[in-house]
C-alpha positions in Angstrom: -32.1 12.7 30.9 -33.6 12.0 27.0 -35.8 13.9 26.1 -36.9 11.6 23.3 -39.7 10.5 24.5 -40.9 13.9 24.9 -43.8 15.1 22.1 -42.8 18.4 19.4 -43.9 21.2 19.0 -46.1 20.8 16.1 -47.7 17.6 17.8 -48.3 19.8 20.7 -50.4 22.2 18.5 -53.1 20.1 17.4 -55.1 19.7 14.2 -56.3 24.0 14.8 -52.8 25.2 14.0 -52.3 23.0 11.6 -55.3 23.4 9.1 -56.4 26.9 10.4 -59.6 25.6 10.8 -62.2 28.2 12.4 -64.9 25.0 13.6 -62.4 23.9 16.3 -61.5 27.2 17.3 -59.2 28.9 14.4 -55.2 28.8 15.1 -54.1 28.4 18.6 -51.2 30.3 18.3 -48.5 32.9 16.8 -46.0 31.2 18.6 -43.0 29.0 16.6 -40.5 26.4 17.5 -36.7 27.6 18.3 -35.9 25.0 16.0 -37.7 26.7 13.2 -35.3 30.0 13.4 -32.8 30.6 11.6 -29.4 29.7 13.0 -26.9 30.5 11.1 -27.0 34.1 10.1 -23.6 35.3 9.6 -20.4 34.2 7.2 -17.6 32.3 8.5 -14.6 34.2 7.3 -10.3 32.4 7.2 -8.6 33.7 10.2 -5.3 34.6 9.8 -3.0 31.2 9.0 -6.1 29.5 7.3 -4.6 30.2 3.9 -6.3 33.6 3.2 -6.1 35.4 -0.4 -3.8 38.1 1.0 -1.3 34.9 2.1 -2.1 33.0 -1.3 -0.9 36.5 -2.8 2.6 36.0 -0.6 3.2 32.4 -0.3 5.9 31.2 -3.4 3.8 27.8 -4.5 7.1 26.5 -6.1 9.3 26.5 -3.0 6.2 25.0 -1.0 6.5 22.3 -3.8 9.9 21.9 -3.7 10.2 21.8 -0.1 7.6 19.1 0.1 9.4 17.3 -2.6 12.5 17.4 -0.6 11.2 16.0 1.7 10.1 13.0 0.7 12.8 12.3 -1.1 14.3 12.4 2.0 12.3 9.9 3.5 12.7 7.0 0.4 16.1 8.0 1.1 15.6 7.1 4.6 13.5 3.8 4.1 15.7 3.1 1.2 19.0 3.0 3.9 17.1 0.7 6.1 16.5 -1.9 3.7 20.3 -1.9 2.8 21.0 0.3 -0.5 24.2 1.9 0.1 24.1 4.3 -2.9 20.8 5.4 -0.6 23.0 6.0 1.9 25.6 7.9 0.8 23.4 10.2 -0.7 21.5 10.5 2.6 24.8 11.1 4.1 25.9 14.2 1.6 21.8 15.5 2.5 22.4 15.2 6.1 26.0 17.1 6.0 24.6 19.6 4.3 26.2 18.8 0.9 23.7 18.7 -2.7 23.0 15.5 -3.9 24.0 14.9 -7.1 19.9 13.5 -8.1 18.1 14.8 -11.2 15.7 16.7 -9.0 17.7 18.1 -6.5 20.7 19.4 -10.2 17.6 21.0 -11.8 16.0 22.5 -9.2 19.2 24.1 -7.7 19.6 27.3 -9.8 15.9 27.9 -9.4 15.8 27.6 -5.4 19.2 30.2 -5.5 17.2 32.7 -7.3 14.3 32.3 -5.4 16.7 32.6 -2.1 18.2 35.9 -3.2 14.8 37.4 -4.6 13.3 36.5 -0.9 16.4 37.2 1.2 15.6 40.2 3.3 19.5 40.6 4.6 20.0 43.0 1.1 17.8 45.7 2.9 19.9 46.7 5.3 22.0 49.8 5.4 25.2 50.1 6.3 25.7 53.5 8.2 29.5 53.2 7.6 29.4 55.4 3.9 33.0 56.2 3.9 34.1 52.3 2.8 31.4 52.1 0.5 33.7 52.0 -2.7 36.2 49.3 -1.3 33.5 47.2 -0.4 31.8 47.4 -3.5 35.3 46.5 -5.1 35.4 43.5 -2.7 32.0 42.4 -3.5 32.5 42.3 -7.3 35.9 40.5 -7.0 33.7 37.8 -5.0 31.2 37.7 -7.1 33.8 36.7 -10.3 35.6 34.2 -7.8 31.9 33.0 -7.3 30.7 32.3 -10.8 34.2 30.8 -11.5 33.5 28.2 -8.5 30.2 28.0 -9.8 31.0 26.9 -13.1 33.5 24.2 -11.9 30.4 23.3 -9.2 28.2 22.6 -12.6 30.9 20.6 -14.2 31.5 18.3 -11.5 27.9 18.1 -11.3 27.0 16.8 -14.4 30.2 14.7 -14.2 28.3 13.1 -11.0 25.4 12.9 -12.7 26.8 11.0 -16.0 28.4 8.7 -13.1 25.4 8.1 -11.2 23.3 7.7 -14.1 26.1 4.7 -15.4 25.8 2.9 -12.0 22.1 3.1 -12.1 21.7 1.3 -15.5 24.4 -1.4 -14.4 22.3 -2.3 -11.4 19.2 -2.2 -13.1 20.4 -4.7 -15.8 21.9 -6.7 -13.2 18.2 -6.8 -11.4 16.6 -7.9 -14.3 19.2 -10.3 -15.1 19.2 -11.8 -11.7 14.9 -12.1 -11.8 15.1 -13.7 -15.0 17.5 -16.3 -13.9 15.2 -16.8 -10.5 12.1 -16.9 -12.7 13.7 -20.0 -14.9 15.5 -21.6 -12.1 11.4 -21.6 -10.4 10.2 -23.1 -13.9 12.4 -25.3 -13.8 12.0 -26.5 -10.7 8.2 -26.4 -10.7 8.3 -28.5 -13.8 10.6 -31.0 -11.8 7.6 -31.7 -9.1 5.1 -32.2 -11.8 7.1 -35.2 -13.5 8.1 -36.3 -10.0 4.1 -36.4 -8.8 3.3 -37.4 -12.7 5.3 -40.7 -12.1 4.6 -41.1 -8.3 0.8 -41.2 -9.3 1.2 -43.5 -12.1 2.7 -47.4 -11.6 3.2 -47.7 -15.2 5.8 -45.0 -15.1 7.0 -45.0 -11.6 10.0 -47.4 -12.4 8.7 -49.9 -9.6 6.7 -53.0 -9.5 3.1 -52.8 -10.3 1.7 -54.5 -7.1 -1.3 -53.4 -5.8 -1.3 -53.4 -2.2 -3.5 -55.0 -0.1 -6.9 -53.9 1.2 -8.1 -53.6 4.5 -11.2 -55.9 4.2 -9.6 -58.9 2.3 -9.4 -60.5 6.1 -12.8 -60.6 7.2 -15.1 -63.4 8.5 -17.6 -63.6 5.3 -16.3 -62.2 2.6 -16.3 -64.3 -0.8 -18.0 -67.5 1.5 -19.1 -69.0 -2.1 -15.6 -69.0 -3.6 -14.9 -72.6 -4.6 -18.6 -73.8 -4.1 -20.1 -74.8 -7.3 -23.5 -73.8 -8.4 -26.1 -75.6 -6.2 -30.1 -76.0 -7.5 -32.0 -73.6 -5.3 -34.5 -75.4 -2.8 -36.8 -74.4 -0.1 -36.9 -76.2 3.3 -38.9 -74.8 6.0 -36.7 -75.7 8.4 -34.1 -73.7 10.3 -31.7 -76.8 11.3 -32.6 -79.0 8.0 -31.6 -75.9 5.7 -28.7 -76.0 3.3 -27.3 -73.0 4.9 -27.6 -74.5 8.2 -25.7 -77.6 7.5 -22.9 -75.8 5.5 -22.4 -73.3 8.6 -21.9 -76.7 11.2 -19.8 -78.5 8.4 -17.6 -75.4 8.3 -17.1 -74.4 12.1 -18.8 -77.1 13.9 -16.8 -80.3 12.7 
C-alpha cells in the first residue's frame, strides 16, 4: 500500500521540537529521521572494462579511430550498394574478399595501421628453441624482407595508379550529375511556365482564343424575376383595396386571362 497519505516525521514532532520552546515542554526528542542520514558515504570507483586510466594508458586511440572509421565506411558502402551504385559495390566487393580498397582513407591510413600491427603484434616474442638454424633463417628472413619492399613498392604504384583512376571516374560522374540536375531544373521551369500561360489564358476570355460568351446563370428561369421589364413607368397610387389594386389586376391579367 501508499504510504502517502501517511504524516513525516517533522509533522509528527510538533511545534516543541521545532522551536525548542521550554513553555510547551522543551524538545521532545534526540531522535532524527532515516531520511536525514547520510546515504552515500563511499566513492564509486570504474571496474575493470569501464575505461579505467590504467586501460586509457594501453588502448591505441588511433586504431580505435580507425577501426570505427572503417566501419562506417563500410556501411555507406553497404547502403550505397542497395541503392544501386556499382562503383559502391565493387569496392564493397574487394573489402569483403579481403582486398584494400583503393579510397583516400583506407591509401593513407595503410602504412600507419602496418606499423601499428607490427609494433602491437605479440607473435615477435616467441623463442625459437631450435638455435642451431638460427643463421639460415635469419638469411631467409632478410631475402623476404627485400622481396617484400620490392612488392611493396609495386603495391604503392598500382595504388596510386587506382587512385588517379578512381579519382577521374569520380569527377566524370559528378559533372555528369550536375549536368543532368541542371537540365531537369530547366526542363521543370519550363514546364512550370507552360501551366501559367495555359491557366493565364484559360482564366481570361480575352486571351483564350474562344468566343467571349458568358454563359448562362442559374436564376435567369425563375418565376419573378425582372416582372417590370417592358412595363413603362406608372404614377404611383394608393387604393385600399386588396382586389381593386393595381397589383391585383396585373397578377389576374397575366395568369388569370
Amino acid at each position: 500500500m501508499t504510504t502517502a497519505a501517511k504524516s513525516t516525521w517533522h509533522s509528527k514532532q510538533g511545534e516543541a521540537a521545532d522551536l525548542g520552546s521550554w513553555s510547551l515542554g522543551g524538545q521532545t526528542s534526540r531522535q532524527f529521521s532515516v531520511l536525514d542520514m547520510p546515504a552515500h558515504t563511499t566513492l564509486k570507483y570504474r571496474k575493470p572494462g569501464q575505461d579505467t586510466v590504467s586501460e586509457l594508458q594501453k588502448k591505441d586511440l588511433r586504431i580505435v579511430l580507425d577501426e570505427k572509421e572503417r566501419e562506417a565506411h563500410l556501411i555507406k558502402l553497404q547502403e550505397r550498394g542497395k541503392g544501386g551504385d556499382l562503383q559502391a559495390r565493387e569496392e564493397l566487393r574487394h573489402l569483403e574478399a579481403g582486398e584494400a580498397a583503393a579510397t583516400p582513407l583506407l591509401l593513407k591510413d595503410k602504412e600507419e595501421l602496418r606499423k601499428a600491427i607490427q609494433r602491437f603484434d605479440d607473435r615477435d616474442d616467441e623463442v625459437d628453441d631450435d638455435d642451431d638454424h638460427a643463421g639460415d633463417r635469419n638469411g631467409e628472413e632478410e631475402s623476404d624482407l627485400d622481396s617484400s619492399d620490392d612488392s611493396d613498392d609495386e603495391d604503392e604504384d598500382e595504388e596510386e595508379l587506382l587512385r588517379l583512376e578512381l579519382e577521374k571516374i569520380k569527377q566524370e560522374r559528378e559533372q555528369a550529375r550536375r549536368k543532368q540536375e541542371e537540365e531537369e531544373k530547366a526542363e521543370a521551369a519550363h514546364r512550370k511556365e507552360e501551366e501559367i500561360n495555359a491557366a493565364a489564358l484559360k482564366g481570361n476570355p480575352l486571351l483564350g482564343g474562344g468566343s467571349a460568351q458568358m454563359k448562362r446563370k442559374w436564376n435567369d428561369d425563375v418565376v419573378f424575376k425582372n416582372q417590370s421589364r417592358g412595363e413603362g413607368e406608372k404614377k404611383k397610387k394608393f387604393v385600399n383595396d386588396t382586389i381593386r389594386n393595381p397589383f391585383h389586376k396585373a397578377f389576374l391579367q397575366r395568369y388569370m386571362k
